[in-house]
MIDO-650821 format. One line per 3 residues: for each residue x, y, z of N, C-alpha, C. Coordinates in Angstrom, 2 decimals. Example, Ala and Ser with C-alpha at 12.3 -4.5 7.8 and 13.67 -1.06 7.14 Angstrom:
13.19:-5.69:7.80:12.30:-4.50:7.80:13.20:-3.30:7.80  12.85:-2.25:7.08:13.67:-1.06:7.14:12.90:0.03:7.87
# end
This chain:
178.66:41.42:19.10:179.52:41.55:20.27:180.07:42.96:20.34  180.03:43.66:21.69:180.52:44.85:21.81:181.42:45.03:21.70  182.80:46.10:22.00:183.95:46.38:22.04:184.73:46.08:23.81
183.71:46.28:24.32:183.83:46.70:25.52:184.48:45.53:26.34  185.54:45.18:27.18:186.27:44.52:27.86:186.42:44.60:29.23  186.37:43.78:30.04:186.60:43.81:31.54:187.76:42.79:31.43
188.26:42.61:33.04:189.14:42.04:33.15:188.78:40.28:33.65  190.16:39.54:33.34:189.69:37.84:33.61:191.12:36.93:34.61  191.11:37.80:35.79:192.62:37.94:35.80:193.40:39.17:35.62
194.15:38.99:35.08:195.08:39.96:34.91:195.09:40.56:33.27  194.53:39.72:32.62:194.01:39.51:31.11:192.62:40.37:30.91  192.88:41.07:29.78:191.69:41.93:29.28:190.95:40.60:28.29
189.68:40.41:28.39:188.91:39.94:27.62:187.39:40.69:27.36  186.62:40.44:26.27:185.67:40.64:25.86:184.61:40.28:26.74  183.76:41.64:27.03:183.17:41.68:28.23:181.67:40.82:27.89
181.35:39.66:26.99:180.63:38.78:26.87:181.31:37.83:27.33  182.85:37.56:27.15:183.09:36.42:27.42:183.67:35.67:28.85  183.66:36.82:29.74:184.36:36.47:30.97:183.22:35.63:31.75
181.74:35.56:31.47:181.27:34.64:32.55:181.88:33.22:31.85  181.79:32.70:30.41:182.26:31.48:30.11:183.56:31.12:30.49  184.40:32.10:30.58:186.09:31.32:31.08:185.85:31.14:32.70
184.77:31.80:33.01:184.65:31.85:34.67:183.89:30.31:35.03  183.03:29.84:34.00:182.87:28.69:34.57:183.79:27.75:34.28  184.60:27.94:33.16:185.48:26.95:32.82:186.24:26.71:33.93
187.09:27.69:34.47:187.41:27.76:35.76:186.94:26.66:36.56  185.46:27.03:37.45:184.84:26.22:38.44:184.03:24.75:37.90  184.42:24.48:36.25:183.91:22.91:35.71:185.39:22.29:36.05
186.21:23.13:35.93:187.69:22.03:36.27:188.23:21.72:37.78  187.57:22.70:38.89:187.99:22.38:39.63:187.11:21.72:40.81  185.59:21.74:40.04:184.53:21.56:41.33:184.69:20.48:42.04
185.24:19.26:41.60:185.15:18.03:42.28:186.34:17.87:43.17  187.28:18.88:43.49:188.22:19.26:44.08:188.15:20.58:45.04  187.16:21.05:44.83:186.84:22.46:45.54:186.80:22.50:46.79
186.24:21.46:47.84:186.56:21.55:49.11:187.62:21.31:49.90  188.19:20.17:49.34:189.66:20.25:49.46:190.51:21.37:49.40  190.80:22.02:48.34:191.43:22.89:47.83:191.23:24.58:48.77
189.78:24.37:49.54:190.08:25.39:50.10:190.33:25.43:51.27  190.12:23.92:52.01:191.17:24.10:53.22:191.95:24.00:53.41  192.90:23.46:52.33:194.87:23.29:52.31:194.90:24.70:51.78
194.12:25.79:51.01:194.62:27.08:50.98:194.54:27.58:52.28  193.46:27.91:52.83:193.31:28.53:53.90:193.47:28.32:55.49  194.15:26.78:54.81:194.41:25.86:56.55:193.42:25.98:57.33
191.71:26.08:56.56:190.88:25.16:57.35:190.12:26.96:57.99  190.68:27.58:57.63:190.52:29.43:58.38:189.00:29.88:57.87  189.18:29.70:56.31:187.51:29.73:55.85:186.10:29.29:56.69
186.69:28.14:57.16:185.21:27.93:58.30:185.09:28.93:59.15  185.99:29.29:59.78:186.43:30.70:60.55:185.18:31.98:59.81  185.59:32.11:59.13:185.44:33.18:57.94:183.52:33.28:57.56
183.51:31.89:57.35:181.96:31.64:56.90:180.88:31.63:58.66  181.60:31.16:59.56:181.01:30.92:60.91:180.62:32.47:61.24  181.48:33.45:61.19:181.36:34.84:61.48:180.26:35.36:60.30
180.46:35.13:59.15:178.79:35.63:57.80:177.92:35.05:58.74  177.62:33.87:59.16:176.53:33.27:59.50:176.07:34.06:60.90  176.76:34.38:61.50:176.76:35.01:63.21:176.01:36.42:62.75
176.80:36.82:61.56:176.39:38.45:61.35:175.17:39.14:60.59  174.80:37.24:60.18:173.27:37.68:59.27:172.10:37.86:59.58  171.98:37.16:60.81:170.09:37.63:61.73:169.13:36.88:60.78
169.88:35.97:60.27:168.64:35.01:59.62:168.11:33.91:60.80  166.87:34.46:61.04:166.08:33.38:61.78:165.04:32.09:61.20  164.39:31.73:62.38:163.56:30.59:61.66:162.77:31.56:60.87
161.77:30.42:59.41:160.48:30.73:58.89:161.39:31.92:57.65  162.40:32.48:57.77:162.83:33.76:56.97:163.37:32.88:55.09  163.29:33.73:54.48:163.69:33.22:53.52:164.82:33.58:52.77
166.14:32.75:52.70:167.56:33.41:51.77:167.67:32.97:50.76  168.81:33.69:50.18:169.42:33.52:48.47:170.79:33.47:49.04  171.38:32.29:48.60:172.70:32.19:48.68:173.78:31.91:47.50
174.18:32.93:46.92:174.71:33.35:45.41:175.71:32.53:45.50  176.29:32.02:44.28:177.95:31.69:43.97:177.65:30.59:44.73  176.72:29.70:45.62:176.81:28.85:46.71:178.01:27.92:46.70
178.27:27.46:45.40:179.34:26.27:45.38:179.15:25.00:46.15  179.66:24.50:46.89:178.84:23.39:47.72:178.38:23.07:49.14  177.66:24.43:48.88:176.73:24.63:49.77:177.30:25.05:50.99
178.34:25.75:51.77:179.02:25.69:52.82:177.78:26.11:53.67  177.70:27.69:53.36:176.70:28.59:54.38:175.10:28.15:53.71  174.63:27.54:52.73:173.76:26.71:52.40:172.95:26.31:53.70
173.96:25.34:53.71:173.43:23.98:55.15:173.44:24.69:56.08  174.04:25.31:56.78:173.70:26.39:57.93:172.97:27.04:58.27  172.57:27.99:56.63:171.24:28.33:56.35:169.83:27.72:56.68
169.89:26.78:56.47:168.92:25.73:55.92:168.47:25.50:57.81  169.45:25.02:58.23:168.72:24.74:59.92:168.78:25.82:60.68  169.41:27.37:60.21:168.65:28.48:60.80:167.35:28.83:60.50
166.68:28.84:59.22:165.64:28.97:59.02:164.32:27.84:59.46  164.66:26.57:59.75:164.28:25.52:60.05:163.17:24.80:58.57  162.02:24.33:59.02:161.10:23.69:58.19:160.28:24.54:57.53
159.88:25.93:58.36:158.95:26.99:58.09:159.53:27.95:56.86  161.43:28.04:57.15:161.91:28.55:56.02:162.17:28.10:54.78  162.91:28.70:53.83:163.41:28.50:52.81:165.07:29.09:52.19
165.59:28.07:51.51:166.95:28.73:51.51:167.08:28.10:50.13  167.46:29.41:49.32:168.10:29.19:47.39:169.21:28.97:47.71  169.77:27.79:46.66:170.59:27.41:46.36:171.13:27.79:44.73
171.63:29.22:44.51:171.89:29.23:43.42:173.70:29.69:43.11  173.69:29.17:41.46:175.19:29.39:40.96:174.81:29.26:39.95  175.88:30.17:39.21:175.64:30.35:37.61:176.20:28.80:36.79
177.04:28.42:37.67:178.32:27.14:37.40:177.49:26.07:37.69  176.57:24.92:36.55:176.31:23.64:36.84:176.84:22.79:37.35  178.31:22.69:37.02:178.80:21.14:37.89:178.76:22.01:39.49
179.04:23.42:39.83:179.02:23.45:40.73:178.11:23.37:42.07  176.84:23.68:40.94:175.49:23.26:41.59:175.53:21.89:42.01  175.80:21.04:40.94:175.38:20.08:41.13:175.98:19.32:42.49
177.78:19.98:42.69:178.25:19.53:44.33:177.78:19.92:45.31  177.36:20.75:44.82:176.36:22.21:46.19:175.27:20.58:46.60  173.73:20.38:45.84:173.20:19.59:45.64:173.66:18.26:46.48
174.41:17.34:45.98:174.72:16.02:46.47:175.77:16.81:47.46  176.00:17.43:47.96:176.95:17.72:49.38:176.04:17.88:50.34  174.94:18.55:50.13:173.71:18.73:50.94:172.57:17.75:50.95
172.39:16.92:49.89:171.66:16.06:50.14:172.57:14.81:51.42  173.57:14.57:50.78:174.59:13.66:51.68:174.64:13.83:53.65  174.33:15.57:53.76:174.38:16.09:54.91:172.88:15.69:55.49
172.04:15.41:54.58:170.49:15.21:55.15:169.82:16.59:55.37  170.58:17.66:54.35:169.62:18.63:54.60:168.55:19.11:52.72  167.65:19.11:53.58:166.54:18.89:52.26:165.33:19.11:53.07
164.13:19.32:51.77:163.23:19.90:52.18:162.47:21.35:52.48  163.63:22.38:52.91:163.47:23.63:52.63:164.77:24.48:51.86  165.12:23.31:51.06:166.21:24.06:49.61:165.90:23.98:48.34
166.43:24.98:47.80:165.87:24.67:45.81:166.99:24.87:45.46  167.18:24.60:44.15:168.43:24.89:43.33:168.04:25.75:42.49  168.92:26.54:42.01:168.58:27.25:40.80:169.77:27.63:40.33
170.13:27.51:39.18:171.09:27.86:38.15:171.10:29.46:38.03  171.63:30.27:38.19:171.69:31.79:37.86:172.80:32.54:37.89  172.18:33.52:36.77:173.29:34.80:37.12:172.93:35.75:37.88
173.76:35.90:38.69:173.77:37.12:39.92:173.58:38.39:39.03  173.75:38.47:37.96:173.47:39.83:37.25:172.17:40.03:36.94  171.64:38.93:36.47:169.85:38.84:36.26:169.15:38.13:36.94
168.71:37.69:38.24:168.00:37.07:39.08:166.76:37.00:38.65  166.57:35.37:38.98:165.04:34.99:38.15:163.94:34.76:39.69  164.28:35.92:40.13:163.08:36.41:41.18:162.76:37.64:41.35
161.09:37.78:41.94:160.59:38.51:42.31:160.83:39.84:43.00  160.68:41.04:43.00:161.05:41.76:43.42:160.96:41.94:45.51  161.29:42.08:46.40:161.35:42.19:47.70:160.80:40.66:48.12
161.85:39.79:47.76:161.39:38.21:48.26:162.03:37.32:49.31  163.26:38.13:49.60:164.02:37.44:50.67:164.70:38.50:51.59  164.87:37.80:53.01:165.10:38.28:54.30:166.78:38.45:54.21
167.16:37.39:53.13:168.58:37.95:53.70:169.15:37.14:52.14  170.59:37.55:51.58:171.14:37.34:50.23:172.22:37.23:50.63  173.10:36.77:50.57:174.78:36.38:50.77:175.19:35.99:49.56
176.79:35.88:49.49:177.17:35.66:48.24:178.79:35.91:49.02  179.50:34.37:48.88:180.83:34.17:49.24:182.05:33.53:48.98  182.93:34.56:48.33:183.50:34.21:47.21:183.83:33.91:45.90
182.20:35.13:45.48:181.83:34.85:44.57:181.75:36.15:43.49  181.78:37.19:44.12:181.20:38.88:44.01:182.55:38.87:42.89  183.42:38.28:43.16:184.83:38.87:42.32:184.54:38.45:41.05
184.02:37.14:40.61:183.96:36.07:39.32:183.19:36.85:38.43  182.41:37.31:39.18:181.02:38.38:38.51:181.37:39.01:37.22  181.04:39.96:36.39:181.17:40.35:35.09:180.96:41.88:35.27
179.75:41.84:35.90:179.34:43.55:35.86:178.70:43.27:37.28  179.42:43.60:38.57:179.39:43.58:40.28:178.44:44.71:40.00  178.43:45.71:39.57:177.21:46.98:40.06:176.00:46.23:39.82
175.91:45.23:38.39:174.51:44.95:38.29:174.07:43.90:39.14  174.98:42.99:39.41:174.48:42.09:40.79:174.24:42.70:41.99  174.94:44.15:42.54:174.36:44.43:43.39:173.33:44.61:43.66
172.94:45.68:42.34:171.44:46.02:42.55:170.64:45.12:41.94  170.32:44.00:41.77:170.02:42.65:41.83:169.49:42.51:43.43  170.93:42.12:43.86:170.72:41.66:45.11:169.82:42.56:45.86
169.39:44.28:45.83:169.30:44.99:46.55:167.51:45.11:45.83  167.21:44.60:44.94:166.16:44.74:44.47:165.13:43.15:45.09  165.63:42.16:45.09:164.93:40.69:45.74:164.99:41.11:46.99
165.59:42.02:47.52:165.73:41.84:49.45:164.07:42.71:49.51  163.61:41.98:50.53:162.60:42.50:51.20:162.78:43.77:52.09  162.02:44.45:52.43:162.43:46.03:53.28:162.97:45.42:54.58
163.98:45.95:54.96:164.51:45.62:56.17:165.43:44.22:56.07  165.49:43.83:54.90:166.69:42.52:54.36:168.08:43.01:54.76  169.08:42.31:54.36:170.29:42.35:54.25:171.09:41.54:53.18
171.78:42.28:53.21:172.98:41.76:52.11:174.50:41.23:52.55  174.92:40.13:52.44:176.64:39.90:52.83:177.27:39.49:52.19  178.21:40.23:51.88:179.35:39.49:50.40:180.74:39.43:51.74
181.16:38.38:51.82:182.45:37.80:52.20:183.44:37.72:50.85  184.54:38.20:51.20:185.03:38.18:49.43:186.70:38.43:49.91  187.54:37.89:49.37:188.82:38.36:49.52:188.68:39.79:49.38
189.93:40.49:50.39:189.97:41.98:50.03:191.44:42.30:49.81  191.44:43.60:50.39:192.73:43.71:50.73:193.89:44.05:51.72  194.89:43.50:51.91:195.39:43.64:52.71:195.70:44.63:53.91
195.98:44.39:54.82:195.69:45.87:55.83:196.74:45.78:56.63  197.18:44.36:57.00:198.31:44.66:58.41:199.42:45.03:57.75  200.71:45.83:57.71:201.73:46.24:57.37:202.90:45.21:57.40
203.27:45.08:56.35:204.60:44.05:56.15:203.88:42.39:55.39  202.55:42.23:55.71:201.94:41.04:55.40:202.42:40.73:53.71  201.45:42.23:53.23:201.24:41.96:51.30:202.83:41.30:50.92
203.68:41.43:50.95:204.80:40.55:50.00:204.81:39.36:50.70  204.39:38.48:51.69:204.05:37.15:51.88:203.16:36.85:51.10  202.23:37.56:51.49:200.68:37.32:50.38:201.10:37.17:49.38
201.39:37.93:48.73:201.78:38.14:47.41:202.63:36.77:47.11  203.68:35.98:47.85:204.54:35.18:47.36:203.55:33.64:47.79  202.80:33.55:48.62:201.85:32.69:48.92:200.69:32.64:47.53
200.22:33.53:47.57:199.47:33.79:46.58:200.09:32.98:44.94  201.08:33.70:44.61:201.50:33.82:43.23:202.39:32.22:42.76  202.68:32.02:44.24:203.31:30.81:44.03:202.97:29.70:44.76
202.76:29.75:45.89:201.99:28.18:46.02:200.78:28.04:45.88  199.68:28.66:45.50:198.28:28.64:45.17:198.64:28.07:43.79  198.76:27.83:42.87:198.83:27.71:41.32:200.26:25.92:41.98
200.62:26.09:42.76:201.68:24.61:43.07:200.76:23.79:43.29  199.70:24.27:44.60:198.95:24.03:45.27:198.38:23.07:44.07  197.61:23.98:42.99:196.20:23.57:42.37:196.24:22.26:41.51
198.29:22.55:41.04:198.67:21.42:39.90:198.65:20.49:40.85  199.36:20.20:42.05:199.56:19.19:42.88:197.96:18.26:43.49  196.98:19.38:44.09:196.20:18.77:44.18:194.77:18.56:43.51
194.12:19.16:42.58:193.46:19.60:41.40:194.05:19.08:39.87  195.22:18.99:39.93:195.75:19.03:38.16:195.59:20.16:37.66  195.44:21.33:38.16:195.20:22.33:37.46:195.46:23.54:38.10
197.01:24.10:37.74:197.59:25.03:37.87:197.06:26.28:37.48  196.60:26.48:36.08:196.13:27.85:35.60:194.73:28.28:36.24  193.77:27.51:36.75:192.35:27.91:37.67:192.99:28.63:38.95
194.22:28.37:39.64:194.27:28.97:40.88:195.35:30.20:40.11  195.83:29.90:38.87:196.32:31.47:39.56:195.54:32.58:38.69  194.52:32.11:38.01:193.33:33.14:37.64:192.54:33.61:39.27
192.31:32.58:40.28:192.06:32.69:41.86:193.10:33.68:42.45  194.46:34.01:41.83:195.19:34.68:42.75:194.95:36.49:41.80  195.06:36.23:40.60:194.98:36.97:39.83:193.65:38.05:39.95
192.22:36.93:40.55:190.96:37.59:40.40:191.31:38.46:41.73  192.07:37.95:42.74:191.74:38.62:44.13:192.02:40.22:44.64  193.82:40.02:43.27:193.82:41.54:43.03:193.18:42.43:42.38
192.35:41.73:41.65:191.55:42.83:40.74:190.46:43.59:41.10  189.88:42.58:42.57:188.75:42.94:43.10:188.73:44.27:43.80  187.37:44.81:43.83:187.24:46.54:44.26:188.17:46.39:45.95
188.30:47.21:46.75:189.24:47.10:48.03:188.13:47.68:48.51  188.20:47.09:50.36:187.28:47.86:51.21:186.14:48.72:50.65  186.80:49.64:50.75:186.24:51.10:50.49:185.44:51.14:49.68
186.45:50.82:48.35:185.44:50.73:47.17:184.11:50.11:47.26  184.10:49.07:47.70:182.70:47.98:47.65:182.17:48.64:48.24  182.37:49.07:49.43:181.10:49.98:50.46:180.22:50.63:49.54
181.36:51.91:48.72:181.11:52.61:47.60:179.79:52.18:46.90  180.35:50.74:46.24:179.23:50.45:45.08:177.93:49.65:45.96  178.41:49.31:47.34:176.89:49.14:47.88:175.54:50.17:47.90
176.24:50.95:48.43:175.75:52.09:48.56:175.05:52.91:47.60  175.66:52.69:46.51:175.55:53.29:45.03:173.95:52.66:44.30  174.31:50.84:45.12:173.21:50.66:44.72:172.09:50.38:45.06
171.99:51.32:46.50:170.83:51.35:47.29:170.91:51.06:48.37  171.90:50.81:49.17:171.96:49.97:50.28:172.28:51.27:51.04  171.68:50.96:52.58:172.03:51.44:53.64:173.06:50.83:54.91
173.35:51.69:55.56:173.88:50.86:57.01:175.19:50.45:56.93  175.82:50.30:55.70:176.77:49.34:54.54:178.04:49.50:55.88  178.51:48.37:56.39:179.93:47.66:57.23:180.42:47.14:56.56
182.14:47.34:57.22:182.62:45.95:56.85:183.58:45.54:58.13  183.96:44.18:57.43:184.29:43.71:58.75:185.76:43.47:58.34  187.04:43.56:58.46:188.38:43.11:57.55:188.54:42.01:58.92
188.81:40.36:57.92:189.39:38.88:58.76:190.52:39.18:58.20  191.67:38.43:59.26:192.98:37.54:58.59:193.35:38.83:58.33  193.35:40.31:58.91:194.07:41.34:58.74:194.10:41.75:57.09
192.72:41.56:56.85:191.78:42.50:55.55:192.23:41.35:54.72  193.00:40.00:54.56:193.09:38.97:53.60:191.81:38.97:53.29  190.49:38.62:53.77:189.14:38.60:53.85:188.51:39.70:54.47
187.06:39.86:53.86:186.11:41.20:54.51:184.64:40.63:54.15  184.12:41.12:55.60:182.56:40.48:55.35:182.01:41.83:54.73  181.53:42.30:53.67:180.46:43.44:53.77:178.98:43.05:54.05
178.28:44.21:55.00:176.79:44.06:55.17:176.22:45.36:54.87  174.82:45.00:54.57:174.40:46.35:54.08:172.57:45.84:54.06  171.99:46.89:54.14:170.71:46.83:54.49:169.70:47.49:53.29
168.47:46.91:53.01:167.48:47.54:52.14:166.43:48.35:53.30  166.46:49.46:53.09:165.63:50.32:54.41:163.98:50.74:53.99
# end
């Protein structure tokens, strides 16, 4: 084991060990996960995911990777943009979370042009230029080493692909951040004990959101790792940001 440490939260840990506390995380809360994110977000996330889906140009017959999927939100959406001709991955590094992804989408009746696959966004167990389009939402923050998933992601996209990470950012309208901040720090973690049993997963969730790169930065490391075109979009007055970015 190296020396070397990233952050898990607000907590320095050993930079082997942050994907395991990261699933520990999403094994305690998966069977609670959809819930949990529309009493956070009062239901705004569909909001949030409806606009990724508007901004991706995934058509029929095309083929996606949908990282971090969890249970399946932009999955199923996926799945009847591309229709019968396409194909849409279903992957997450987090098993139980696959596995809600899975029976949430089978339950919906969508099947047939989905796979599952267990993975890390840092090492993708595909082919080089294989898909039309890669998303990943809500997920880019949990990551371990974000430069190497990028260029991951930027290496499976086919020429003329795209890339969209939706990801908490940071704040932008003036006067907001100390609500945030008191929303955040304190009823997210009330929130999680009350409806989850599990207080310490959401405020590692409030904890991860500050840690994450801001705007700018991400453009930065898109860019860095090959991407062209690189937008972003700031929702909810930069609470949320879609980034897009192109393989040219």
């Amino acid at each position: 084991m190296s020396d070397k440490t990233t952050h898990f939260g607000f907590r320095q840990v050993p930079f082997e060990e942050k994907a395991r506390q990261v699933r520990g995380v999403f094994d305690s809360v998966a069977d609670k996960y959809d819930v949990m994110n529309d009493v956070m977000s009062l239901g705004i996330h569909r909001l949030w995911k409806r606009f990724t889906l508007e901004r991706s140009g995934v058509r029929r017959g095309q083929r996606v990777l949908d990282l971090a999927s969890g249970t399946g939100d932009l999955a199923a959406r996926f799945a009847r943009m591309v229709g019968p001709e396409g194909e849409v991955v279903v992957s997450d590094i987090n098993a139980s979370m696959l596995e809600q992804g899975r029976r949430r989408l089978l339950d919906a009746g969508v099947a047939g042009n989905v796979e599952y696959v267990q993975a890390n966004a840092e090492t993708l167990p595909f082919p080089d230029n294989h898909f039309d389009c890669v998303s990943i939402a809500f997920g880019l923050r949990n990551v371990t080493d974000k430069d190497a998933a990028l260029r991951e992601m930027y290496r499976v996209l086919r020429p003329a692909g795209r890339a969209l990470i939706l990801e908490f950012s940071h704040v932008t309208l003036p006067g907001v951040r100390p609500l945030y901040d008191l929303y955040s720090f304190r009823m997210l973690p009330l929130m999680g004990r009350l409806i989850a049993n599990d207080a310490q997963s959401y405020q590692y969730l409030a904890e991860s959101i500050r840690m994450h790169p801001d705007q700018e930065t991400l453009k930065g490391m898109m860019e860095a790792a090959g991407f062209e075109r690189v937008e972003y979009h700031n929702l909810s007055g930069g609470i949320v940001a879609l980034h897009r970015g192109y393989k040219l």
